[in-house]
Every structure is written in C-alpha cells, then in structure tokens.
N, C-alpha and C positions, 0 to 999 in steps of 0.2 A: 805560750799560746798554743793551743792544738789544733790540730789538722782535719776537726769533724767537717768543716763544709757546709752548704746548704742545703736541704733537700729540694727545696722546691726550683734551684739553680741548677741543680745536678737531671732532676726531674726534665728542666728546656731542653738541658743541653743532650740528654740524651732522643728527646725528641729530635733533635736537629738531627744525631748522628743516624739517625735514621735515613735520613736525603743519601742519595749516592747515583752511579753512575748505573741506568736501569730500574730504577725506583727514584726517581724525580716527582713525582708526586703523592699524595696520602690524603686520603680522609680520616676520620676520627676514628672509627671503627678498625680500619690497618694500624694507625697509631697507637691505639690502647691496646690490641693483639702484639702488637711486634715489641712495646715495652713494658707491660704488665701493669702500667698505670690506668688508675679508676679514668673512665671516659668524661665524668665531671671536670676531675685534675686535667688533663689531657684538653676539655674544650679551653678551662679558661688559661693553660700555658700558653696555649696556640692564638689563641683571641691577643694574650700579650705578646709576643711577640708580633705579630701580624701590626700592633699599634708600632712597637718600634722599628719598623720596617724589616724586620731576619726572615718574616714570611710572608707569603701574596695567597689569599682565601681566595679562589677561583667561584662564579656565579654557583657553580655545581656543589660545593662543599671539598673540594680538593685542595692542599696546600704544595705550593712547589716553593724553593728557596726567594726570598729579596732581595733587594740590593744593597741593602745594609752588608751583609754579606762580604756581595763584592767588593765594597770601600776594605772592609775590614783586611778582605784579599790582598789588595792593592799596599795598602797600608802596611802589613807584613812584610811584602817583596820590599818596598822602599827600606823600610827599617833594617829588614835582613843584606840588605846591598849597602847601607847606611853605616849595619854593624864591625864592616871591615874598615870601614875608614877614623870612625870615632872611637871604634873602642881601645886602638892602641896607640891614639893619643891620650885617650883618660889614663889608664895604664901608664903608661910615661911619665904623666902630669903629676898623678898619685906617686909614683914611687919614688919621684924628685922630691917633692914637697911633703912627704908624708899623712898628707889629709885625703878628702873625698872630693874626687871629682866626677861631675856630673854634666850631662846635656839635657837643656830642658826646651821642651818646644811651647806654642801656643797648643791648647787645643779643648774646644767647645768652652770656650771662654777662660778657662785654667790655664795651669802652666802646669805638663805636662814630661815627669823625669825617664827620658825615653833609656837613657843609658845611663851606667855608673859605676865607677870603679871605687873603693875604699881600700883601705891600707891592712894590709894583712894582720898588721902588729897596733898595739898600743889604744889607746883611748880615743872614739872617732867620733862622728856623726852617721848615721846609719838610717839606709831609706833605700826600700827597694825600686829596682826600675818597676815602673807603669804605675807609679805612685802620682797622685794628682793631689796638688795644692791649690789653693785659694791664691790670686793676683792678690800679692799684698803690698809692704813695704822694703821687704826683700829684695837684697842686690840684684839677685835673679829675674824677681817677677818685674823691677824694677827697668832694666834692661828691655824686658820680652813688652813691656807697658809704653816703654818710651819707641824703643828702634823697630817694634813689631806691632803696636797700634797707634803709635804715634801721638801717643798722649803730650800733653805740654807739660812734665814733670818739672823740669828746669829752664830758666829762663834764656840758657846757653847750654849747647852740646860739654855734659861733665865732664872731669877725668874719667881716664881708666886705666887700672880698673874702675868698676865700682864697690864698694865697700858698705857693709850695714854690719852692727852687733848685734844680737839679743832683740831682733825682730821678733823672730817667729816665737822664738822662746829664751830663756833667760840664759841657756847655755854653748848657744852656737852661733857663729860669727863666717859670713863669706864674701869673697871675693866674686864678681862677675863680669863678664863683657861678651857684646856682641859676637854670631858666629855668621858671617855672609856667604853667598853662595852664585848659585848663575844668574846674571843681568844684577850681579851687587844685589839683592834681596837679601833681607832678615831672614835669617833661617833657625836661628835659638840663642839661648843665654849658656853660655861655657861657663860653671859654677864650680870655683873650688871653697869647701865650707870645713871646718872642725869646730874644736871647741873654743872659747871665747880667750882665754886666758894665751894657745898658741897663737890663735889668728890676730889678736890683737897687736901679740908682741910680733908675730910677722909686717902687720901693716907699719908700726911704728917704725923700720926701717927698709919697708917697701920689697920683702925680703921675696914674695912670692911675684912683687910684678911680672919681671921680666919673664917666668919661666907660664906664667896663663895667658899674657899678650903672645908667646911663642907659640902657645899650642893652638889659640885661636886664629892666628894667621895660618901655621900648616892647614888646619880643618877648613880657612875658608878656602885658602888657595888650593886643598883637594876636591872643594864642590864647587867649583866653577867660579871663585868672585875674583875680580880683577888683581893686579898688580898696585895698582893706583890707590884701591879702597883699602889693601891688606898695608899697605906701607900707611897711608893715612891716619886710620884708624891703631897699627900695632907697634909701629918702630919709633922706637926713642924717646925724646922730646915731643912727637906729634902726637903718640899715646897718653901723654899726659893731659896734654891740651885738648884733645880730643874736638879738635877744630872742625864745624860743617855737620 
C-alpha cells in the first residue's frame, strides 16, 4: 500500500497548522494567502471543520481553534502518560506468548486499539494502533460490550479469559479480559490474538491464561483498581469463575 495521502486531508490540516501562538485567529483571505489554497477550497475546508467542532467562525468571519482540539489535547497526554505503563506490559505479554497483544478502549461507539505490541518473528495477527473496529462478537469487543456498557451478553459473569475464533475473520483467534482502573472502573479489554491454528491449540490447554490474567492485574493494579477487584477478577480459581 503507498503513502500518497489525501489531499483534501492534508489541505485541513495544513489550514489548522496555520493556528499558533500570535496568529490565533484568520479569515479566508489570510488563510488562502498563507497556504496557497484556492479561497473556494479554503471556504469549504474551514466550513467543515467548523461543523466538526476543530474550528469556531467568529460573527466577523474570523476563525480561531475549537474544542475539539482540546479533547484531542487532552486525549494525547492521557495516552502519552497511559504509554509508559501499558506498553511494557504488552511487550512482556507478547514476548511470553509469542502472539499480539493489544489495549483496546471504548470510543465513539467502537472499540478502539489504543496500543499494541506483535511479535517480532513468525506468522501474526497485525493491526496498527488508532485502528478502530466495529463492536462485534469478538473476545475483545465482547469484554468492552459486557464490563464497559454493560450489555446482558451472558446470563452469569463468564470465564476468563474470554475466548472467540474466527469471528472477525476466518484466520484469527483471541483471548480477552477486562482491564480496571481508579474507583474499580472499566477501562479496556487486554487482547491477546494470532492465528487460529496457535491460539486454538493454546486455549485447548489454557496455555496463555495465566500469563494475560497476569498482565491484566499488573495494568489494573498500576491505574488505580483495588486489591479486592484485581484478586477477584484475576487469581486462580476466581478467574475462571469470574464470579460478580
């Protein structure tokens, strides 16, 4: 696949990097001077973006930044503060078990692969982070369905992990469980996934439990979830059960 891009993507964003600190705001006219785009192009990026909230059209015809923005801000520092504590549990998780592991969150109704590590060698499952899937029947989305909107999937809290094959497609197979966090809150599904043939024969003698019930109590017990939940939900016998 190559790396041509959008124009008319590339076109926004460089309208945006136009914002800065002393030029906070622009009309049409500085905007199609400053990046050599036709004033047409130039109204209606800005018109779109303005609907997805990245800009505010002022009475006068001036555009200064939205708050779209600043979520997105916001939203980076957590991730980036988020990145030291998940990623060298993925890392770990992966280099134990030789497949892909992943953190996925909720987000705008998706499930959302905020991080992810794969195996340097061998034959995987491959999917970059900020990749966004459909809520489906997926261990994953499964997990984020049940313990993060609280669907009635199962008539009793399942095992875990959780385990699906050949959901999303006929080749890949994974494991998932909850990852909790401050005040015990849902905070993503910990996914470890390969292809259908390893994962299978892993699940038939439970080969990766113990080592993703392990990584998902470190991760909750590093964002704040109690003692009570992380033993509950991840040690032993109660992991199986997955009692409450």
């Amino acid at each position: 696949m190559g790396n041509e891009g959008v124009a008319a993507v590339e076109k926004a964003l460089a309208l945006l990097d136009c914002f800065s600190l002393g030029h906070e705001k622009w009309n049409l006219a500085a905007l199609m001077k400053a990046t050599g785009v036709h004033r047409t192009t130039v109204y209606r990026l800005m018109n779109s973006l303005e609907r997805m909230n990245y800009v505010i059209r002022s009475d006068d015809g001036e555009y200064t930044l939205g708050p779209r923005l600043l979520y997105l801000g916001k939203l980076y520092e957590v991730s980036f503060h988020l990145a030291s504590i998940v990623e060298p549990v993925l890392r770990s998780l992966s280099t134990e078990t030789g497949e892909s592991a992943s953190y996925n969150v909720l987000e705008a109704g998706q499930r959302l692969c905020l991080f992810r590590v794969e195996p340097a060698v061998g034959l995987r499952e491959t999917r970059l982070p900020g990749t966004s899937l459909p809520l489906d029947n997926t261990s994953g989305s499964k997990v984020i369905r049940y313990w993060g909107l609280s669907e009635p999937l199962f008539e009793s809290p399942p095992p875990l992990p959780l385990f699906t094959s050949r959901e999303r497609d006929e080749y890949t197979s994974a494991l998932s469980v909850p990852v909790f966090g401050e005040n015990d809150r849902f905070k993503a599904a910990l996914t470890l996934s390969g292809p259908v043939a390893r994962m299978e024969s892993a699940r038939a003698d439970n080969r990766f439990d113990a080592a993703i019930l392990q990584a998902a109590s470190t991760l909750s017990r590093k964002l704040g979830a109690s003692t009570t939940v992380c033993d509950h939900y991840f040690s032993g016998g109660n992991a199986r059960a997955a009692q409450g």
